[in-house]
N, C-alpha and C positions, 0 to 999 in steps of 0.2 A: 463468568463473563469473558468475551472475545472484542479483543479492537481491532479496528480494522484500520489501514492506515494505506496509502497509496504511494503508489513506488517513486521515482526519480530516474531524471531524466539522466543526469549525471553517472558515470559509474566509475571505481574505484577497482582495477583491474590489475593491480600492480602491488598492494598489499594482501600478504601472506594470511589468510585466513587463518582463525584460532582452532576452529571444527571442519571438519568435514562435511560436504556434502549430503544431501539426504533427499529422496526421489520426488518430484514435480507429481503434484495428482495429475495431471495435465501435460506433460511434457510432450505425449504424442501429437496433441491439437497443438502446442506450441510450433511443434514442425512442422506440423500442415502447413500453420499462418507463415512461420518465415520460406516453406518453400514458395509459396505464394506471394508471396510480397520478394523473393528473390526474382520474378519474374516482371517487376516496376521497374522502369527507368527511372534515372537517378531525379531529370524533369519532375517525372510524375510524383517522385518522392519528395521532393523539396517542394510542392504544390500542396502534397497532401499535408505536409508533416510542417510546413510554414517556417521551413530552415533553409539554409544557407548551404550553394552547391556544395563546397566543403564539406559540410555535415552530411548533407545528401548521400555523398562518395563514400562517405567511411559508412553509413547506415548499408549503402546497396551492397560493399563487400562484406558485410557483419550476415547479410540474408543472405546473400554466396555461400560464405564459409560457417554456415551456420553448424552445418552438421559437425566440424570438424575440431570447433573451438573447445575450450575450458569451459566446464562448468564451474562455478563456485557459489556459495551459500547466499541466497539473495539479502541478508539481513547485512553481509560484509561487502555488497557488490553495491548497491545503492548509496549514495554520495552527495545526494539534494540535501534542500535545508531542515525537510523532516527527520533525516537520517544525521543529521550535523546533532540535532538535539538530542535523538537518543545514544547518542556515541555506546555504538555497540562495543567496541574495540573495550572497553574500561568495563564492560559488563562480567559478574565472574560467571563461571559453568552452570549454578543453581541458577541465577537469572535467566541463562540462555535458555535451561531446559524448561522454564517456567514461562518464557514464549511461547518456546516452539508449540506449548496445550496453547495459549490465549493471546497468542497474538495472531493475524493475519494479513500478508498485503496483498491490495489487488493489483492484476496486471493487464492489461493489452492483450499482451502475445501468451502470459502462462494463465491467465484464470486467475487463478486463488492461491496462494503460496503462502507455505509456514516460513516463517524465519531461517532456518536452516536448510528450506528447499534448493537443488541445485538450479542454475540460469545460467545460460551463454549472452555474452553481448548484445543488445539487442534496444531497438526504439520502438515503441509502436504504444503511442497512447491510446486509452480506449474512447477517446471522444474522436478518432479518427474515423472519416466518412470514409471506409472503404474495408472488404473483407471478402473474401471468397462467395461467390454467388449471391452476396448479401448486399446491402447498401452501407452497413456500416457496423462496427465492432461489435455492438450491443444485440445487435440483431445475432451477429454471427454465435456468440454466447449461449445467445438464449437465457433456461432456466439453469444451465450448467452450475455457473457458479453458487446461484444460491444454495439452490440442493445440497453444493459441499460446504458450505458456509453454515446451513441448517444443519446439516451431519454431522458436521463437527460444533457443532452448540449441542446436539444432544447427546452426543458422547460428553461434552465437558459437565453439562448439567443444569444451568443457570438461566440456559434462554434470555440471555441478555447481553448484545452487542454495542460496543461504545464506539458509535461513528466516529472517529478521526480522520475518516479520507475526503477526497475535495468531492465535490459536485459530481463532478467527471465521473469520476471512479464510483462514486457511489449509484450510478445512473444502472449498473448491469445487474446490482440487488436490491435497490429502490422498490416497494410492492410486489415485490415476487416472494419475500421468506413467510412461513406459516403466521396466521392470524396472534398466537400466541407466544410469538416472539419480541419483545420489549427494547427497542432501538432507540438508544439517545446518543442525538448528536452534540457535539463540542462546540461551542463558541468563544474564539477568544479573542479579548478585545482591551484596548488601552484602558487607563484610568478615566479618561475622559469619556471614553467609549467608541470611541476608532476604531475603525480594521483596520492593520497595517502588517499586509501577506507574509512579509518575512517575518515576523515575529507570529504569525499566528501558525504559518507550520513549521515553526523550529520549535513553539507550543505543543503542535502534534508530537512529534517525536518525544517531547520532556514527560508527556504524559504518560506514552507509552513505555518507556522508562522506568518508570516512578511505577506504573502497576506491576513490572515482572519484576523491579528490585527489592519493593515493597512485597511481593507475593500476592497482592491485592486479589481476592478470591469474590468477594463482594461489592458490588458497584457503588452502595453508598460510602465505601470505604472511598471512592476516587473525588470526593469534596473535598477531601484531604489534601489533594494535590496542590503543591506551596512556592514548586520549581522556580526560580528567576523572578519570585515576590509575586506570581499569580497568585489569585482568591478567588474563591466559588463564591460568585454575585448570588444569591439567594431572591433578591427582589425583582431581577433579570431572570431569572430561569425559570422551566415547568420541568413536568413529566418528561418531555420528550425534548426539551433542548438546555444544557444546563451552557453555564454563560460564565467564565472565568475574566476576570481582567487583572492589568497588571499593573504593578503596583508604582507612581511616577517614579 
């Protein structure tokens, strides 16, 4: 099994990573898109990206000095509320290494990235309407990422992805992976049965946690998952979307 989980917006740039770096499938397309997007004004970036001049300025000098910056391990660079839950930081080295096979996050700017893949600074969500001769991120992809998404399901074995990423993210491997690959998505929801975002991807992250800590090999193993008084709704879920709620 592989989870996939989607990165943050937030980065964490300033603490000392536990591991080292380890190579981007994609790192060339990475620079393509930042040299290309270094070529936006800062306007056009705060239009595309729905931020704040300030944010705009630090994003357009991060695609300036792309080439020049620090890499470090995307699993310690990301700093949103999915990554607050799985607190990599407290993870020991069997865990980490037991990501790096089945975990996966998606990116904007890199594609597909193992947990320990290297990343420089960088913003560019994949629901972003803009991308190199293309009209939008998803187009610019294509079937890239699945194929390594697929590729690396069949080196691991199991043919079976546990969606934990948003909508968004999930839109550039959405009906592209092979017919016989077994995709359940995550739902998590209050006791009453609310969505309520902050707790449903700080959810993403406990789950993915809880599979590399756990060594979870097998998916029926992840009904198991107990994190912060969640419970696998059995009367809420199918095949293809299992439904966790949490506990009042």
């Amino acid at each position: 099994m592989i989870a996939v989980l989607s990165p943050a917006k937030t980065l964490d740039l300033e603490t000392p990573p536990p591991f080292p770096a380890t190579a981007a499938r994609f790192a060339a397309e990475a620079a393509t898109l930042a040299h290309a997007a270094s070529h936006l004004t800062q306007k056009k970036l705060a239009e595309l990206m729905k931020i704040s001049p300030a944010l705009a300025k630090l994003n357009a000098d991060r695609f300036r000095d792309f080439d020049d910056a620090e890499e470090r391990p995307a699993l310690y660079t990301f700093a949103g509320d999915v990554y607050a839950g799985f607190e990599a930081k407290t993870l020991d080295e069997a865990a980490v290494r037991f990501a790096q096979d089945h975990v996966r996050l998606l990116s904007g700017l890199y594609g597909i990235l193992r947990p320990l893949d290297g990343i420089r600074p960088y913003r560019l969500e994949m629901g972003t309407r803009w991308a190199p001769r293309k009209k939008k991120l998803t187009d610019w992809w294509d079937d890239r990422v699945s194929t390594a998404l697929a590729e690396d399901l069949a080196a691991e074995g199991s043919g079976v992805v546990l969606n934990l990423a948003s909508q968004e993210y999930w839109e550039v491997v959405a009906d592209r992976l092979p017919a016989d690959v077994r995709v359940i998505a995550v739902d998590f929801r209050e006791s009453d049965g609310r969505f309520v975002s902050f707790h449903a991807k700080k959810a993403r992250g406990m789950m993915a946690r809880y599979l590399v800590e756990h060594h979870v090999t097998e998916v029926e193993g992840m009904k198991a998952f107990d994190t912060a008084g969640y419970r696998f709704a059995p009367d809420r879920s199918d095949d293809a979307r299992w439904t966790f709620e949490r506990a009042a």
